[in-house]
mmCIF file of the N, C-alpha and C atoms, coordinates in Angstrom:
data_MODEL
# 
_entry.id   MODEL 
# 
loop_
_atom_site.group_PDB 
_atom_site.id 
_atom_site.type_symbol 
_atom_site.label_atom_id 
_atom_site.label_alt_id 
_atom_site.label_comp_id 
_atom_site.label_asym_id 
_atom_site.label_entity_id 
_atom_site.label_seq_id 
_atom_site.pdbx_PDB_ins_code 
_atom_site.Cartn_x 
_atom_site.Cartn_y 
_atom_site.Cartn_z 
_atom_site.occupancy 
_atom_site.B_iso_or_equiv 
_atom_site.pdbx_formal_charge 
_atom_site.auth_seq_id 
_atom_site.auth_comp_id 
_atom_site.auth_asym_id 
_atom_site.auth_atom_id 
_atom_site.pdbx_PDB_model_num 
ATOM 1   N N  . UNK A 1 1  ? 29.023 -1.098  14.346 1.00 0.00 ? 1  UNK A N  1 
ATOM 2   C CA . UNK A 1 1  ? 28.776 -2.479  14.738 1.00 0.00 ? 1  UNK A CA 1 
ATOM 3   C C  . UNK A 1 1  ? 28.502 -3.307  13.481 1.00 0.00 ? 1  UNK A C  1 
ATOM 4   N N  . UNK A 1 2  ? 28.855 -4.559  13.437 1.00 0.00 ? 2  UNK A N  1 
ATOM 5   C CA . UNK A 1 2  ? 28.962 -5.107  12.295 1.00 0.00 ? 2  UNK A CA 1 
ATOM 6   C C  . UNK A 1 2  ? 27.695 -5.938  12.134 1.00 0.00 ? 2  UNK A C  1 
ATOM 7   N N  . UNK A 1 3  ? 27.294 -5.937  10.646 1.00 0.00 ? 3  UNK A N  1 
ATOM 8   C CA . UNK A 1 3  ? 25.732 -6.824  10.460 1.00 0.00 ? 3  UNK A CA 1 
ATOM 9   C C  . UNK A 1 3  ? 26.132 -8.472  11.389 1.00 0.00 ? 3  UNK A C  1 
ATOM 10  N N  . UNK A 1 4  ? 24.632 -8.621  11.878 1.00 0.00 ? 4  UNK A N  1 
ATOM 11  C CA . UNK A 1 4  ? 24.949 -9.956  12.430 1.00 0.00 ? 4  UNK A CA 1 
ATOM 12  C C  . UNK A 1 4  ? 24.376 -11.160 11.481 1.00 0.00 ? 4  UNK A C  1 
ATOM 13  N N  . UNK A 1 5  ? 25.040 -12.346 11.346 1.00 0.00 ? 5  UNK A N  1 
ATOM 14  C CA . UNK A 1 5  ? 25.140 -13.395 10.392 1.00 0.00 ? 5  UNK A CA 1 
ATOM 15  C C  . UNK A 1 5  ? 23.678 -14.116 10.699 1.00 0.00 ? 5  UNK A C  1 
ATOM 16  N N  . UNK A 1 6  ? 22.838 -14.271 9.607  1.00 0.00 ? 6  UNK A N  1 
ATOM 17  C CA . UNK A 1 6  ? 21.538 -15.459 9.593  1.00 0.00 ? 6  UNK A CA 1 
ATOM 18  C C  . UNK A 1 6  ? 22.496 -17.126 9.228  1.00 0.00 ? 6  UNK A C  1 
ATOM 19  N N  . UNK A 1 7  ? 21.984 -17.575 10.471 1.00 0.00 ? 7  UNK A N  1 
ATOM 20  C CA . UNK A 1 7  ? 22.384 -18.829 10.726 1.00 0.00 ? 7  UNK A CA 1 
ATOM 21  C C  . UNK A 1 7  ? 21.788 -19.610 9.298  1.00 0.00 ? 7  UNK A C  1 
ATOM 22  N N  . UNK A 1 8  ? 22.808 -20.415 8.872  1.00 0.00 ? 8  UNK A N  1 
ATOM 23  C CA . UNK A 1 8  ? 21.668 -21.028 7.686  1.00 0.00 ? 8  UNK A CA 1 
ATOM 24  C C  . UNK A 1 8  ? 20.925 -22.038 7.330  1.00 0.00 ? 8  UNK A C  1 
ATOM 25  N N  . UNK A 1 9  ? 21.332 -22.671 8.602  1.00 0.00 ? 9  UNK A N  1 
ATOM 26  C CA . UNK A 1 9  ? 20.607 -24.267 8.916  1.00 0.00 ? 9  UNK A CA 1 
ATOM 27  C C  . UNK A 1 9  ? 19.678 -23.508 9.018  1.00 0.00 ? 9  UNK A C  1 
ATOM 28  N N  . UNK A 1 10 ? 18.948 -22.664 9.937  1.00 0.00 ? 10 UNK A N  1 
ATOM 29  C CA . UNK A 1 10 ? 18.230 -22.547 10.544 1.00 0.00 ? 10 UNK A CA 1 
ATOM 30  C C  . UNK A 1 10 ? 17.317 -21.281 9.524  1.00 0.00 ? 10 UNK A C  1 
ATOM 31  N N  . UNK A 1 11 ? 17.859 -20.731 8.834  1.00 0.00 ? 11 UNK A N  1 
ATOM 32  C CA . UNK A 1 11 ? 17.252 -20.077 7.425  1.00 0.00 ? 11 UNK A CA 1 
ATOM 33  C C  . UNK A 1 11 ? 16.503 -20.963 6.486  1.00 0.00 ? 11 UNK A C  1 
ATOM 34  N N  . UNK A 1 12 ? 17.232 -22.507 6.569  1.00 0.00 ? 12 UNK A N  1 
ATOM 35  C CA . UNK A 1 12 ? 16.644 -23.432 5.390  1.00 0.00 ? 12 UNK A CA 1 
ATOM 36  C C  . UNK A 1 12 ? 15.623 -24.326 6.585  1.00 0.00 ? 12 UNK A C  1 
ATOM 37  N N  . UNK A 1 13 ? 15.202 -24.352 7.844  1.00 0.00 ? 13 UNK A N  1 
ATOM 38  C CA . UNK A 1 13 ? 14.724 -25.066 8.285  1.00 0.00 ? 13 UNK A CA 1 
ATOM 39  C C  . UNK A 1 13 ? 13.264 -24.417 8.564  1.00 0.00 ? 13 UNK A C  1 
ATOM 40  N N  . UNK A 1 14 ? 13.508 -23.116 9.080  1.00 0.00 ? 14 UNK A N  1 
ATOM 41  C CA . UNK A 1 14 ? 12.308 -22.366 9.693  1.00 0.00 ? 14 UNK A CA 1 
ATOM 42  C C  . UNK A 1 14 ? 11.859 -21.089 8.607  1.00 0.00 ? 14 UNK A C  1 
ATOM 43  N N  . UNK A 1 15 ? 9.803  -21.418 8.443  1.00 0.00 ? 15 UNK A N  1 
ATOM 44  C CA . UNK A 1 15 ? 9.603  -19.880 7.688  1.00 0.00 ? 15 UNK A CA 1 
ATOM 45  C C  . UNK A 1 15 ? 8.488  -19.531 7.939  1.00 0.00 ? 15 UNK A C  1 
ATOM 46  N N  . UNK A 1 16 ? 8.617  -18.096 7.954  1.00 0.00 ? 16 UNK A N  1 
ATOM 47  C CA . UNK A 1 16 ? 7.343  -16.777 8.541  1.00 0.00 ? 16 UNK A CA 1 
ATOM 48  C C  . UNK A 1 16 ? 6.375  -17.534 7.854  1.00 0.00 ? 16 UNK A C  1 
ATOM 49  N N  . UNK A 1 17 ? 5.047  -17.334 8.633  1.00 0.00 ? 17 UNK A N  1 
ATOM 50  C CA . UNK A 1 17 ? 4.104  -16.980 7.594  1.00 0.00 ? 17 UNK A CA 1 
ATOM 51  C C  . UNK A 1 17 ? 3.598  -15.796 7.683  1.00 0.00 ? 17 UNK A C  1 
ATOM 52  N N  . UNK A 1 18 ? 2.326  -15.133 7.260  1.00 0.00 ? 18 UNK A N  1 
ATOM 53  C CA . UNK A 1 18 ? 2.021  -13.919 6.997  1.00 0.00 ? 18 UNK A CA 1 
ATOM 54  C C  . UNK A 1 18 ? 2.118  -13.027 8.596  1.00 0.00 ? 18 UNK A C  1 
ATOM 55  N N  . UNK A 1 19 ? 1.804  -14.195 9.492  1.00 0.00 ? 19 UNK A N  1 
ATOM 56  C CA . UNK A 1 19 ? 1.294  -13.130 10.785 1.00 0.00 ? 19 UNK A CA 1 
ATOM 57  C C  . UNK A 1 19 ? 2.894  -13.213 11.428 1.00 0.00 ? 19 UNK A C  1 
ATOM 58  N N  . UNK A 1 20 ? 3.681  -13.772 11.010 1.00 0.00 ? 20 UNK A N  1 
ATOM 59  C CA . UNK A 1 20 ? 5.231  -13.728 11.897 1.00 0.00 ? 20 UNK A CA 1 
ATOM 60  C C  . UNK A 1 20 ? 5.962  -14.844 12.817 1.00 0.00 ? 20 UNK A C  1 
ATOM 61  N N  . UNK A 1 21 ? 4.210  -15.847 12.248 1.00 0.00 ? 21 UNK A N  1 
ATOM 62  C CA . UNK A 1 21 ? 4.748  -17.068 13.073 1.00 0.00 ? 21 UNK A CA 1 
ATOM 63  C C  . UNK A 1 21 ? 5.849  -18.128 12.867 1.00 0.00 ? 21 UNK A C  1 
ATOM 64  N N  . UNK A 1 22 ? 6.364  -18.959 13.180 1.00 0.00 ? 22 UNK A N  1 
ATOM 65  C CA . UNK A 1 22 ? 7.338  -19.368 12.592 1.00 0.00 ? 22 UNK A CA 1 
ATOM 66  C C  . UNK A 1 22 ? 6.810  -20.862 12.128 1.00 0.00 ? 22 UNK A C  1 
ATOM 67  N N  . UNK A 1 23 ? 7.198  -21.413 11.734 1.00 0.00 ? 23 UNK A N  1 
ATOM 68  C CA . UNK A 1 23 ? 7.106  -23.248 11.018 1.00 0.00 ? 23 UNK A CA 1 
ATOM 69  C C  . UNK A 1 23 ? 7.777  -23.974 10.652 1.00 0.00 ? 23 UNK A C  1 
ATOM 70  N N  . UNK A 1 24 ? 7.381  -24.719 10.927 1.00 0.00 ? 24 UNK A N  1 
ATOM 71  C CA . UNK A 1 24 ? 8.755  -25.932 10.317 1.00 0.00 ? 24 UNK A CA 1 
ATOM 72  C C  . UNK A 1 24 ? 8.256  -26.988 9.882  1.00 0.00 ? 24 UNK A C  1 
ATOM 73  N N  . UNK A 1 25 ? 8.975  -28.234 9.170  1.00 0.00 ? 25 UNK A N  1 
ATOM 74  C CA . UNK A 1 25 ? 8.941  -29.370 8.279  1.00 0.00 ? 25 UNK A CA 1 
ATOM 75  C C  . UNK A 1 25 ? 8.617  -30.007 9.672  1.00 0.00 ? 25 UNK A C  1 
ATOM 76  N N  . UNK A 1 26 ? 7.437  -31.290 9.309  1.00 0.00 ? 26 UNK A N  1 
ATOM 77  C CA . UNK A 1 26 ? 7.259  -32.229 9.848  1.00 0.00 ? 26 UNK A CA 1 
ATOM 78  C C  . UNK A 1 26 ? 8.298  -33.510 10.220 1.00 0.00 ? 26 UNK A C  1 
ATOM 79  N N  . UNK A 1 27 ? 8.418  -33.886 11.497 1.00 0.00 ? 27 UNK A N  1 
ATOM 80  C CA . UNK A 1 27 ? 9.702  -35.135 11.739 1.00 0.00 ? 27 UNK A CA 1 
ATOM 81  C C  . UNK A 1 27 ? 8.840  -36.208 11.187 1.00 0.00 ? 27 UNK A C  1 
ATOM 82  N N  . UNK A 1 28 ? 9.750  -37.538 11.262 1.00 0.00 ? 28 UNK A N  1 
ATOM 83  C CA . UNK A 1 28 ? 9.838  -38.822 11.019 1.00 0.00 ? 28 UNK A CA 1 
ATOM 84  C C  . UNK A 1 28 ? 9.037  -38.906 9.547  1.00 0.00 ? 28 UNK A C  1 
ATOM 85  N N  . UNK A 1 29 ? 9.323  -38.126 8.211  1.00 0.00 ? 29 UNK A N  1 
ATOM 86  C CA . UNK A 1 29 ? 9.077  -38.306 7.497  1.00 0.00 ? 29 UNK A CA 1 
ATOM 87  C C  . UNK A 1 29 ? 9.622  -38.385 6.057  1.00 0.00 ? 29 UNK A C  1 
ATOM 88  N N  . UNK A 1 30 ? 11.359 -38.346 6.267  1.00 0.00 ? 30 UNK A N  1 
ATOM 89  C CA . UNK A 1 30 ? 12.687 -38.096 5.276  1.00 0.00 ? 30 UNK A CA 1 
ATOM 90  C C  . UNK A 1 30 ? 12.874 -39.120 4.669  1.00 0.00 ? 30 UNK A C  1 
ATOM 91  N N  . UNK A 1 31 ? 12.988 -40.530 5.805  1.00 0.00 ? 31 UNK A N  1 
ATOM 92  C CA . UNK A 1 31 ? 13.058 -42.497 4.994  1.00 0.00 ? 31 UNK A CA 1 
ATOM 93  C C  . UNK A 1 31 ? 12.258 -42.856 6.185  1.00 0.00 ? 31 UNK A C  1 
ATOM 94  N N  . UNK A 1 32 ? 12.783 -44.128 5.636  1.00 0.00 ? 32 UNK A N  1 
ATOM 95  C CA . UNK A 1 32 ? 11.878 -45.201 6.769  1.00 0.00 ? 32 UNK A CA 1 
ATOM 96  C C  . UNK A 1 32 ? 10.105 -45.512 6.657  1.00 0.00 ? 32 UNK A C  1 
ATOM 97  N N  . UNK A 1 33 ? 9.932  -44.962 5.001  1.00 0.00 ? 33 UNK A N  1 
ATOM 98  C CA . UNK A 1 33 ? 8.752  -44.706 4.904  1.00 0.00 ? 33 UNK A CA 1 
ATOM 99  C C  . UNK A 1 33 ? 7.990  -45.850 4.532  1.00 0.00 ? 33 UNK A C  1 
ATOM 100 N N  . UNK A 1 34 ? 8.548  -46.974 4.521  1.00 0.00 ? 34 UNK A N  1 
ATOM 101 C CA . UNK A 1 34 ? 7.593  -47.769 3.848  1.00 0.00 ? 34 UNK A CA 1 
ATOM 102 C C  . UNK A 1 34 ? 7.291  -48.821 4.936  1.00 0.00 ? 34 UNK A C  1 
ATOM 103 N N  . UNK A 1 35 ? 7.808  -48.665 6.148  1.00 0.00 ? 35 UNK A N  1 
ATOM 104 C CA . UNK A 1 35 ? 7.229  -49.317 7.258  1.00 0.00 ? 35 UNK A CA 1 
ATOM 105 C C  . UNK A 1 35 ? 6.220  -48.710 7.866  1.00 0.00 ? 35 UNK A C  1 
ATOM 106 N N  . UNK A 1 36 ? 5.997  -47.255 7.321  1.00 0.00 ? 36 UNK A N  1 
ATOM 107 C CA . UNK A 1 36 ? 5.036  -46.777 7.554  1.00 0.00 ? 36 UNK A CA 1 
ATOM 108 C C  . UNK A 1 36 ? 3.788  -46.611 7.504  1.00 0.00 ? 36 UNK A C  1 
ATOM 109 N N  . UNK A 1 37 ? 2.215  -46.484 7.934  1.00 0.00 ? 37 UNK A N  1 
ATOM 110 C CA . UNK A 1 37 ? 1.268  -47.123 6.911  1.00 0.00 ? 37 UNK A CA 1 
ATOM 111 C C  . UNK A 1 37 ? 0.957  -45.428 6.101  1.00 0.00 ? 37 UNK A C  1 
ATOM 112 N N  . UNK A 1 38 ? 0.206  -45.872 5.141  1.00 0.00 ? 38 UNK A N  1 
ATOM 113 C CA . UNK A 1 38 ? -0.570 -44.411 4.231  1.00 0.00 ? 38 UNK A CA 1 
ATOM 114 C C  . UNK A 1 38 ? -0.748 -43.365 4.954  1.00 0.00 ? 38 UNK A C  1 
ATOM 115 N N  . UNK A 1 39 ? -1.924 -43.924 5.856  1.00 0.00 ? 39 UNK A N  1 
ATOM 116 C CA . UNK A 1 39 ? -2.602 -43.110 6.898  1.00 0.00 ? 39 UNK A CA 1 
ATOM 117 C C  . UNK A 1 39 ? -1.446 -41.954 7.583  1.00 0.00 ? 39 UNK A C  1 
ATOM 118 N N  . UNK A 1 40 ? -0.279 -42.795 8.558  1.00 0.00 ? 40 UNK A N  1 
ATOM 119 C CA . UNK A 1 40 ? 0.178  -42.308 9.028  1.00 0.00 ? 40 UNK A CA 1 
ATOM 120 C C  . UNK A 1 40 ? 1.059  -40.694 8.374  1.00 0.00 ? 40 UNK A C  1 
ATOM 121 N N  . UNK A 1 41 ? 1.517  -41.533 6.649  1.00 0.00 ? 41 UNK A N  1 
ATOM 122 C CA . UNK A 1 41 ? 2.507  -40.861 5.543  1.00 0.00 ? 41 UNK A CA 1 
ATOM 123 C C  . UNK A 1 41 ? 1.788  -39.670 5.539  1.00 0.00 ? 41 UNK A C  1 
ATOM 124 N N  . UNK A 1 42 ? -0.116 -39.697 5.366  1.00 0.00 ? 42 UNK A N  1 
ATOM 125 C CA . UNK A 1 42 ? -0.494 -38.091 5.036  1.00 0.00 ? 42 UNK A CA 1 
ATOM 126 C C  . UNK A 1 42 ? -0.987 -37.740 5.734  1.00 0.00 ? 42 UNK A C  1 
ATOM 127 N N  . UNK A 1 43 ? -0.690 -38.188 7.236  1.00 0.00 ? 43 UNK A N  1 
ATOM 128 C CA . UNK A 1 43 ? -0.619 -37.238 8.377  1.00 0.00 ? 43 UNK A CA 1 
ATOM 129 C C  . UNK A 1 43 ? 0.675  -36.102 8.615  1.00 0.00 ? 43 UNK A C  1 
ATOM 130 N N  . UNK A 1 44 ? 1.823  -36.833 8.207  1.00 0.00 ? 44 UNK A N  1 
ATOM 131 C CA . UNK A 1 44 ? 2.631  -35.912 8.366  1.00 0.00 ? 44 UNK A CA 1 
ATOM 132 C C  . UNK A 1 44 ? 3.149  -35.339 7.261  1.00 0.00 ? 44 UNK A C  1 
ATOM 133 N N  . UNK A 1 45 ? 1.976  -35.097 6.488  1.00 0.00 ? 45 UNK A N  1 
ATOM 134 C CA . UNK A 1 45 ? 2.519  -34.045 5.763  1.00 0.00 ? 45 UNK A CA 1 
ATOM 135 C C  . UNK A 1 45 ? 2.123  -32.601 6.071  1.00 0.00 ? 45 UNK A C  1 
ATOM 136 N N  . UNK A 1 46 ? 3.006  -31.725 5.484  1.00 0.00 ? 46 UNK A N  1 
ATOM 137 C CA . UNK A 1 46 ? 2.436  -30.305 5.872  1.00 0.00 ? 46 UNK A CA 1 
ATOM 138 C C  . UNK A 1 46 ? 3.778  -29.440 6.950  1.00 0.00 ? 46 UNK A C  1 
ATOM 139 N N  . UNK A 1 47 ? 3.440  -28.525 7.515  1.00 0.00 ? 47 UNK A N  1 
ATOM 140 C CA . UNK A 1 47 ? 4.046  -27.720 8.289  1.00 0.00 ? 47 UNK A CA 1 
ATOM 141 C C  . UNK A 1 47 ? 3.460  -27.991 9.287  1.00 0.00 ? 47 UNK A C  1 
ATOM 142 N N  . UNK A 1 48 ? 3.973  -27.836 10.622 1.00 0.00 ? 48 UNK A N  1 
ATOM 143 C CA . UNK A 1 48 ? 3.277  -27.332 11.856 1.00 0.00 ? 48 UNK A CA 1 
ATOM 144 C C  . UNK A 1 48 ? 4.366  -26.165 12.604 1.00 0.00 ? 48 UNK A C  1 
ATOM 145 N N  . UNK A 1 49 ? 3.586  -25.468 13.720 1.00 0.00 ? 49 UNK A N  1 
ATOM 146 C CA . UNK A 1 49 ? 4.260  -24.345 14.365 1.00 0.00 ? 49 UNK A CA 1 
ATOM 147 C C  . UNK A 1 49 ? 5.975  -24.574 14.884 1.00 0.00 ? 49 UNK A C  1 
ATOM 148 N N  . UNK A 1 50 ? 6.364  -23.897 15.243 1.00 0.00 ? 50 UNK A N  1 
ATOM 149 C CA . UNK A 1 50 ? 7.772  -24.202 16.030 1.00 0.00 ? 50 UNK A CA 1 
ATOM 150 C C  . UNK A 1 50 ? 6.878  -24.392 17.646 1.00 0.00 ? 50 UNK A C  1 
ATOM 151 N N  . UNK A 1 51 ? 7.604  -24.893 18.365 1.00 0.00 ? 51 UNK A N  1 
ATOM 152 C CA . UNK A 1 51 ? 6.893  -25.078 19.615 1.00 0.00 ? 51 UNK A CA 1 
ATOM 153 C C  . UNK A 1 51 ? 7.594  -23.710 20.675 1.00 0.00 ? 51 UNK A C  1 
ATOM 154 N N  . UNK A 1 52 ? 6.863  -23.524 21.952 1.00 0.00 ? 52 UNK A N  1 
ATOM 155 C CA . UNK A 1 52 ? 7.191  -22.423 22.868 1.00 0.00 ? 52 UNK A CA 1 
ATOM 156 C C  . UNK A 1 52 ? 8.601  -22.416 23.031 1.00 0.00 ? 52 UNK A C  1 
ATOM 157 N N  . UNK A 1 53 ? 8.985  -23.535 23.440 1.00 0.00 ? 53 UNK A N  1 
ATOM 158 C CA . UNK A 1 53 ? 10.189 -23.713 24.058 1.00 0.00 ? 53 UNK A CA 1 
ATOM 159 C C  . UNK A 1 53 ? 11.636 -23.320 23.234 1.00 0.00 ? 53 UNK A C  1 
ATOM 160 N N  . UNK A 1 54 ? 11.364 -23.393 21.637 1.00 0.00 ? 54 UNK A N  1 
ATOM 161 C CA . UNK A 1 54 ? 12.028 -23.583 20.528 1.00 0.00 ? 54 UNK A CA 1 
ATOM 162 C C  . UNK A 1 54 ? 12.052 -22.006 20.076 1.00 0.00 ? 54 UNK A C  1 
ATOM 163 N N  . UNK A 1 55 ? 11.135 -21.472 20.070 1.00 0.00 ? 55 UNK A N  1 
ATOM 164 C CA . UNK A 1 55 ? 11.017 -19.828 19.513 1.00 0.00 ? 55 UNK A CA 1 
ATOM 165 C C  . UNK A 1 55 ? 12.030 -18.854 19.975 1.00 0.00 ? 55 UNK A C  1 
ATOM 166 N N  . UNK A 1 56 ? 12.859 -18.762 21.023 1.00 0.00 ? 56 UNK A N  1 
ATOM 167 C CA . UNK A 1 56 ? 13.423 -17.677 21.315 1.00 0.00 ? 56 UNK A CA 1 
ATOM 168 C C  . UNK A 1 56 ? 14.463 -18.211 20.345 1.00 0.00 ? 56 UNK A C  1 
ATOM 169 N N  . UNK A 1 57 ? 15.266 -19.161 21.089 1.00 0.00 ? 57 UNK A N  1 
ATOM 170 C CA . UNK A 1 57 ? 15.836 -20.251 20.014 1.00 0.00 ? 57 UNK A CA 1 
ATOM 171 C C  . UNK A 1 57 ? 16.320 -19.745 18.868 1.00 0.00 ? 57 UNK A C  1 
ATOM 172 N N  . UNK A 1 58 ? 15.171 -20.260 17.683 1.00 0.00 ? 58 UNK A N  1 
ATOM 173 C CA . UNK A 1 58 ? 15.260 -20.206 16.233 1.00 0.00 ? 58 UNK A CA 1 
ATOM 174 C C  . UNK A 1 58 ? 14.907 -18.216 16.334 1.00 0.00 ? 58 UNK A C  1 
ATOM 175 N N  . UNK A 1 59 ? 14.594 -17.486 16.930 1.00 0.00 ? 59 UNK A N  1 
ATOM 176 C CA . UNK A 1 59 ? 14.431 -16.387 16.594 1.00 0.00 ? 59 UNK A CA 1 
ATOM 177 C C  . UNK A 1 59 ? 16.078 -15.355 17.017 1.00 0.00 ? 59 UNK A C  1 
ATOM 178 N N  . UNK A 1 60 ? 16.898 -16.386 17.910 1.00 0.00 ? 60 UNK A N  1 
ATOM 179 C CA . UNK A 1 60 ? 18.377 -15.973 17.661 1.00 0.00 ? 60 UNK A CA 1 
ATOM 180 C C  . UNK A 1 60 ? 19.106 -16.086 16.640 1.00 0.00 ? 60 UNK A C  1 
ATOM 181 N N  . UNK A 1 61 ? 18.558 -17.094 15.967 1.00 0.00 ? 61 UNK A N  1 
ATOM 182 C CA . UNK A 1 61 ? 19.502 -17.840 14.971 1.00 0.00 ? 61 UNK A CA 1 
ATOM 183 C C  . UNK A 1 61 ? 18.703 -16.873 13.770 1.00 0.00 ? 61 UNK A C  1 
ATOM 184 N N  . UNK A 1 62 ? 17.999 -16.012 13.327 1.00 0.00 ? 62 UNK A N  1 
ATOM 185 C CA . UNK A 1 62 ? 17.527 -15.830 12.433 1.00 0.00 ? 62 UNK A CA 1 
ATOM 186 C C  . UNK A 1 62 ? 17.189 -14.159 12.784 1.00 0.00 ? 62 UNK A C  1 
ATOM 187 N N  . UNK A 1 63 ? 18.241 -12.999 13.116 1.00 0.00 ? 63 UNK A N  1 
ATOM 188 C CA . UNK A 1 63 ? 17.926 -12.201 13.364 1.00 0.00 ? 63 UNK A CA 1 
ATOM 189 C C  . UNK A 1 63 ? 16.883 -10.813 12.353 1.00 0.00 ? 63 UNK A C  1 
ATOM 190 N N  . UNK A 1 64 ? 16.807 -11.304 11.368 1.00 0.00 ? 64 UNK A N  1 
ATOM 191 C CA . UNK A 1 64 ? 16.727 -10.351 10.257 1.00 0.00 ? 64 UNK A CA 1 
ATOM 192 C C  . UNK A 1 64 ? 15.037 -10.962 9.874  1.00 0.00 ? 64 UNK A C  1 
ATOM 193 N N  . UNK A 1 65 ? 14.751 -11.910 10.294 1.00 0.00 ? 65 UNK A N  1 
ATOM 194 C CA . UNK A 1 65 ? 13.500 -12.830 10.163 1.00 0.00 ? 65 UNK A CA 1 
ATOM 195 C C  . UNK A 1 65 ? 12.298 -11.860 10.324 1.00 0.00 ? 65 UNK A C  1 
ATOM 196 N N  . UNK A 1 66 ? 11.221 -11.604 9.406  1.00 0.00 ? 66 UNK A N  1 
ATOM 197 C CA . UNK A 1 66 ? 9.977  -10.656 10.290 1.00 0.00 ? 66 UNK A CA 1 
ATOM 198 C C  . UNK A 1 66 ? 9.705  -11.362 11.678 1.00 0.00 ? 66 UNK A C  1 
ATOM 199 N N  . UNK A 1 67 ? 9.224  -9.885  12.273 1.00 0.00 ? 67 UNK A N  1 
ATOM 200 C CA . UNK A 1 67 ? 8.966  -10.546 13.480 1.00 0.00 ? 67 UNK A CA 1 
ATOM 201 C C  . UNK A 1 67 ? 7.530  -10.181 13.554 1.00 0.00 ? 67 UNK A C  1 
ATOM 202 N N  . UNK A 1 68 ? 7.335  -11.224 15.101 1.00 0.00 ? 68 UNK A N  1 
ATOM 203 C CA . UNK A 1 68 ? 6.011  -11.420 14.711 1.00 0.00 ? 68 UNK A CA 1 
ATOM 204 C C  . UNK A 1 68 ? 4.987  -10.187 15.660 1.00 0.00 ? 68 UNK A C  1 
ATOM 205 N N  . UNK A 1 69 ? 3.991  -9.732  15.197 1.00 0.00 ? 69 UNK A N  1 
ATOM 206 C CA . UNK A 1 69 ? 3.074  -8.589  15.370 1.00 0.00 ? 69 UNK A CA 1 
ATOM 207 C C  . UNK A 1 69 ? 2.458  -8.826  16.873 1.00 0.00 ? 69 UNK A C  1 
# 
């Protein structure tokens, strides 16, 4: 059976952290930034989780990914 392919959008979008969880880049924060106020700018910075609905999902697209414990 032949190796199966890591999607690569989805290699450059989503990453483990130590316990297997997955994460991703914060939205509405690429342009459009200067209509934005401060406050709002370093709120979204950072990572947050992938959500429930999204995990089986991104964990197709990324077969080789640790999984999580």
């Amino acid at each position: 059976m032949p190796k199966m392919k890591t999607n690569r959008m989805a290699y450059k979008k989503y990453r483990a952290n130590a316990s297997g969880k997955l994460k991703r880049g914060q939205a509405f924060k690429s342009h459009n930034t200067a209509k934005k106020t401060p406050k709002r700018r370093r709120q979204l910075r950072g990572s947050v989780e992938v959500s429930a609905a999204d995990k089986r999902t991104a964990r197709r697209l990324l077969p080789y990914l640790k999984k999580q414990a």
